[in-house]
C-alpha positions as CSV (number, residue, x, y, z in Angstrom):
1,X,5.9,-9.9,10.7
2,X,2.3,-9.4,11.4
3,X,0.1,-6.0,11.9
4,X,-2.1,-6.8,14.6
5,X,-3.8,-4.9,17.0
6,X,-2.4,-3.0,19.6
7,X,-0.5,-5.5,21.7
8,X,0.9,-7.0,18.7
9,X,2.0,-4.0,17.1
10,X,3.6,-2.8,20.6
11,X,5.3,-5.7,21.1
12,X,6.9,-6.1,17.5
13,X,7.6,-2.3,17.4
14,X,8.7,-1.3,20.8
15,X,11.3,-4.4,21.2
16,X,14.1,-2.4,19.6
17,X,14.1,0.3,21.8
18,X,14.9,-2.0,24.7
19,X,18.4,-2.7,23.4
20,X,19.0,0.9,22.6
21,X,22.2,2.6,23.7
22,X,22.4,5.4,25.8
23,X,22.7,9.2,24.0
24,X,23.9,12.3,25.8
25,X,21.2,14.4,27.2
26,X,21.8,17.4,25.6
27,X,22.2,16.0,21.8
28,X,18.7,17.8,21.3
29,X,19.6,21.3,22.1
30,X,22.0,21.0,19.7
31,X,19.8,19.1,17.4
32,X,16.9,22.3,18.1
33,X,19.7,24.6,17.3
34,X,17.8,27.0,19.7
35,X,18.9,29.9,21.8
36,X,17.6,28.3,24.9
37,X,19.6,29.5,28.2
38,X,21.0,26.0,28.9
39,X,21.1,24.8,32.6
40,X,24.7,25.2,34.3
41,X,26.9,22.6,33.3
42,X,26.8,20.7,36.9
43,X,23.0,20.0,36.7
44,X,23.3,18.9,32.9
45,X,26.2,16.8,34.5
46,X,23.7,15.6,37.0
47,X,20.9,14.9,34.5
48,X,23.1,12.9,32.0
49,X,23.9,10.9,35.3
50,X,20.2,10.3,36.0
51,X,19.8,9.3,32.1
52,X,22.5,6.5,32.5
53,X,21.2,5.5,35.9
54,X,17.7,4.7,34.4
55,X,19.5,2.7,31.9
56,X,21.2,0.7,33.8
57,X,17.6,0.2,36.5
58,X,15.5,-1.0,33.4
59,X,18.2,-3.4,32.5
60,X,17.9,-4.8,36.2
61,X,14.1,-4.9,35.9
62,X,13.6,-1.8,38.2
63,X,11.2,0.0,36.1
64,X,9.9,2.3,39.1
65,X,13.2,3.2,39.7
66,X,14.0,3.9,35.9
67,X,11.0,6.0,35.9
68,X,11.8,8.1,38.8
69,X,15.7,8.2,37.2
70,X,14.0,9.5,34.1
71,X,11.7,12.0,35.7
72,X,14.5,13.7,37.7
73,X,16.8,14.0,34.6
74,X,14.2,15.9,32.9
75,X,14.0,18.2,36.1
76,X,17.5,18.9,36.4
77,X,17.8,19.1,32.5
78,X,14.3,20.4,30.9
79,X,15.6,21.6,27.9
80,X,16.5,18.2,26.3
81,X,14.4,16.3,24.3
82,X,16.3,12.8,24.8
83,X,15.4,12.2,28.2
84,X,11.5,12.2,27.9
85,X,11.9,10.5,24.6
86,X,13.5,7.3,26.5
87,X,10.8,7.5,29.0
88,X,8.1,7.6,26.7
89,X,9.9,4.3,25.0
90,X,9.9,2.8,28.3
91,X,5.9,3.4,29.1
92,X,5.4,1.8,25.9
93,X,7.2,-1.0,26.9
94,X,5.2,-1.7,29.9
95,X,2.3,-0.9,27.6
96,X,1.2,2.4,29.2
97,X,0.1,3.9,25.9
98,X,-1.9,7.3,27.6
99,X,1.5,7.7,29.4
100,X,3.7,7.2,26.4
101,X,1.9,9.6,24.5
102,X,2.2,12.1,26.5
103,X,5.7,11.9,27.6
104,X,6.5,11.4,23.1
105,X,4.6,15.2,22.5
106,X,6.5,16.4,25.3
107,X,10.0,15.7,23.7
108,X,9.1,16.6,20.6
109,X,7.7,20.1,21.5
110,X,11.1,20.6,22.3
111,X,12.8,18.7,19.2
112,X,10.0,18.5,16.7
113,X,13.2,15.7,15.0
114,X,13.5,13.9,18.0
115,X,13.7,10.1,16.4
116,X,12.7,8.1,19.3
117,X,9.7,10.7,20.2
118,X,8.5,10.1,16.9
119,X,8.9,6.5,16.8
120,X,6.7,6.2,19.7
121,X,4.0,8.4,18.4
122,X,4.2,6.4,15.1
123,X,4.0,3.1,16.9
124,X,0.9,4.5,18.8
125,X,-1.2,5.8,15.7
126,X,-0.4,2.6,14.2
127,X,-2.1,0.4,16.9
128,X,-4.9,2.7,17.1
129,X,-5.5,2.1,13.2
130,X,-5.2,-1.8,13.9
131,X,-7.9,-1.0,16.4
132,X,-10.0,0.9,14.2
133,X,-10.1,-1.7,11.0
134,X,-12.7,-4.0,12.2
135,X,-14.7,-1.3,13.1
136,X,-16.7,0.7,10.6
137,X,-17.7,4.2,10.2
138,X,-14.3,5.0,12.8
139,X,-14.0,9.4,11.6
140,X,-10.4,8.8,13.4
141,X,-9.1,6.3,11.3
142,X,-7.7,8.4,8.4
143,X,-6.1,10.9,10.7
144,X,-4.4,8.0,12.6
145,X,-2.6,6.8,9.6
146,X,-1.7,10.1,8.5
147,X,-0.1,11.0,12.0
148,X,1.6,7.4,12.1
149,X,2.9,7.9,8.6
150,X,4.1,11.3,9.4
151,X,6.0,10.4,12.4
152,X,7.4,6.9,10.8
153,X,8.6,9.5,7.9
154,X,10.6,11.3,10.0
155,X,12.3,8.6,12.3
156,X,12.7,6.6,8.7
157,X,14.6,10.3,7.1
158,X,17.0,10.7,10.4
159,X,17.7,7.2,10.7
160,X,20.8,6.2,13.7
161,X,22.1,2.7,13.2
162,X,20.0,0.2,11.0
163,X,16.5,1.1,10.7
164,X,14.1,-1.3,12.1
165,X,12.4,-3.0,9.5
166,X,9.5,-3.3,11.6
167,X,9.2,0.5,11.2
168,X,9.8,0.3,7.8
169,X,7.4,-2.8,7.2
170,X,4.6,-1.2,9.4
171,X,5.2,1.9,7.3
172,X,4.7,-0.1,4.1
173,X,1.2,-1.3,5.4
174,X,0.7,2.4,6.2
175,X,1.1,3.0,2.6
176,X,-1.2,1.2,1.2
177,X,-4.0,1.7,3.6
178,X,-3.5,5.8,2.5
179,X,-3.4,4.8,-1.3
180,X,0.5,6.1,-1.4
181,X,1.2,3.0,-3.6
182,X,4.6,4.6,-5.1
183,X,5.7,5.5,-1.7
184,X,4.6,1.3,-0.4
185,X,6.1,0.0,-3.7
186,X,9.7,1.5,-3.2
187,X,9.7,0.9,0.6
188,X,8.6,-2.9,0.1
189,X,11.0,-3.6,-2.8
190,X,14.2,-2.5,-0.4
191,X,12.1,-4.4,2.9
192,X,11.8,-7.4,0.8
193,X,15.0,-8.1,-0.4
194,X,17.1,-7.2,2.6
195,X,14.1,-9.0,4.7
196,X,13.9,-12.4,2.6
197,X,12.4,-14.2,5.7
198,X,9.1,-11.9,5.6
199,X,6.6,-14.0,4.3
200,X,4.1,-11.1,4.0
201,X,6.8,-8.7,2.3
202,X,5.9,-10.4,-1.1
203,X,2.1,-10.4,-0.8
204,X,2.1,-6.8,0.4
205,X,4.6,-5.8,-2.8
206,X,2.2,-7.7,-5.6
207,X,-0.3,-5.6,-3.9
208,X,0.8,-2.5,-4.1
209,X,1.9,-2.7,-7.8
210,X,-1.2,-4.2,-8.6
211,X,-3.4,-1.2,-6.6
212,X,-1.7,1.7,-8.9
213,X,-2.1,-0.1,-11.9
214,X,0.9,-2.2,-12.4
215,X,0.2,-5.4,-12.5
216,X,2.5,-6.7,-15.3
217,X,5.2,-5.7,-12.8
218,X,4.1,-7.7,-10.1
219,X,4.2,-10.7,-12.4
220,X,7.9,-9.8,-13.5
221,X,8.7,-9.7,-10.2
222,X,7.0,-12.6,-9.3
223,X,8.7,-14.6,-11.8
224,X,11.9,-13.3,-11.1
225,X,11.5,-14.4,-7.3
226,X,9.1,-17.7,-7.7
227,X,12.3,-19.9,-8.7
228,X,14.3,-19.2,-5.3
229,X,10.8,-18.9,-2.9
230,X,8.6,-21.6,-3.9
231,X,6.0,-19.9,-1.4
232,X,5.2,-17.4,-4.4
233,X,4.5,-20.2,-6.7
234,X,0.4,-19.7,-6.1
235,X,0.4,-16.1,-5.8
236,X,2.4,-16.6,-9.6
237,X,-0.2,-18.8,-11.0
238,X,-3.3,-16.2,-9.2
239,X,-1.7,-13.7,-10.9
240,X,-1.7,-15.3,-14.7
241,X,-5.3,-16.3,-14.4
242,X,-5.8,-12.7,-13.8
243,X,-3.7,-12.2,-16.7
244,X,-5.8,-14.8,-18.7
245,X,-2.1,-16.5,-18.9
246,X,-4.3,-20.1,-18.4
247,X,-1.3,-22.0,-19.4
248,X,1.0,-20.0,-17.5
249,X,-1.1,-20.7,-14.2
250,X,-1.5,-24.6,-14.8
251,X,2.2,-25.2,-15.3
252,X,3.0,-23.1,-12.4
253,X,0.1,-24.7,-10.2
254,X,1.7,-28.0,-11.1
255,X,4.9,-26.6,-10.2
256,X,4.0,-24.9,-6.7
């Protein structure tokens, strides 16, 4: 797992959503817990039909016809959240960021919680940081990753299912990039050792207890992981020379 820039980080993030299952239409007004007067109970019948329906069109590539299923539900039902949230998901799998973003806010003005609204959004802030690393003086940046951690916060605190760790993993990087090196260390410790395949996971976790003034616990760790991932052997040895542990880092040189 790589951050990249925007078509990278779409790609990664937004793959979940495509195998998603479909949720009742009006789980958000009950999710709002507001007094709205609900639609009668045929059109919400009609809308949760129109929900499925897209479903089933993006699954047989008909991504006009999904869209137009999508945009009717939220006509005949406008007080759920669900149904724009999906279609937002489904923009930003065709990579139609401006129309994503739009259709994410509009489900979560009416469920601030919504998860897949504010998975969206968080995917979206998080490109647009990406976007905004090479290039200096950007005034956005550090608003970006506050909106992209705030919205990554809440779909990681309501979680359906089993979290994507590419949420949690693009969170992590989040972390660090905001100084929040508690918050990146306890995320990366539970990413890393559910995710052993992540060949960053272990770089970005020496980081972050190195950046708030741990480093003595990176090397534990370190240690603790080297003998079963021989990839870690160099960082080990880096991290003794920084440690003035100069026999340390020759033996495990040798080793690695």
């Amino acid at each position: 797992m790589k951050t990249a820039v925007l078509a990278v980080v779409l790609s990664t993030l937004v793959a979940g959503a495509a195998t998603g299952q479909a949720r009742p239409a009006v789980e958000s007004r009950r999710e709002r817990g507001q007094a709205d007067k609900p639609p009668p109970l045929a059109q919400v019948a009609e809308a949760y039909a129109q929900f499925l329906r897209a479903h089933r069109l993006e699954q047989n590539n008909d991504l006009n016809g999904a869209i137009a299923a999508y945009q009717r539900a939220m006509e005949l039902d406008p007080s759920s959240a669900d149904v724009p949230a999906e279609l937002a998901a489904l923009y930003l799998r065709q990579d139609r960021v401006q129309e994503a973003t739009t259709t994410a806010e509009l489900a979560l003005k009416i469920a601030p919680a919504n998860r897949e609204a504010n998975r969206v959004l968080g995917v979206v802030y998080a490109a647009r940081v990406e976007n905004s690393s090479a290039a200096r003086g950007d005034e956005n940046r550090e608003a970006n990753i506050a909106k992209a951690i705030k919205h990554f916060e809440i779909v990681l605190d309501r979680p359906v299912g089993e979290t994507d760790p590419n949420v949690r993993a693009t969170l992590a990087r989040l972390y660090l990039r905001a100084k929040s090196y508690e918050k990146a260390i306890q995320l990366l410790t539970d990413l890393v050792n559910h995710e052993p395949g992540w060949q960053d996971g272990p770089v970005l976790l020496a980081q972050a207890f190195t950046a708030a003034g741990r480093p003595k616990e990176a090397i534990l760790w370190l240690e603790q992981k080297a003998p079963d991932d021989p990839r870690l052997l160099p960082m080990l040895a880096e991290y003794y020379e920084r440690d003035h542990r100069w026999k340390d880092a020759a033996t495990t040189l040798g080793a690695a």
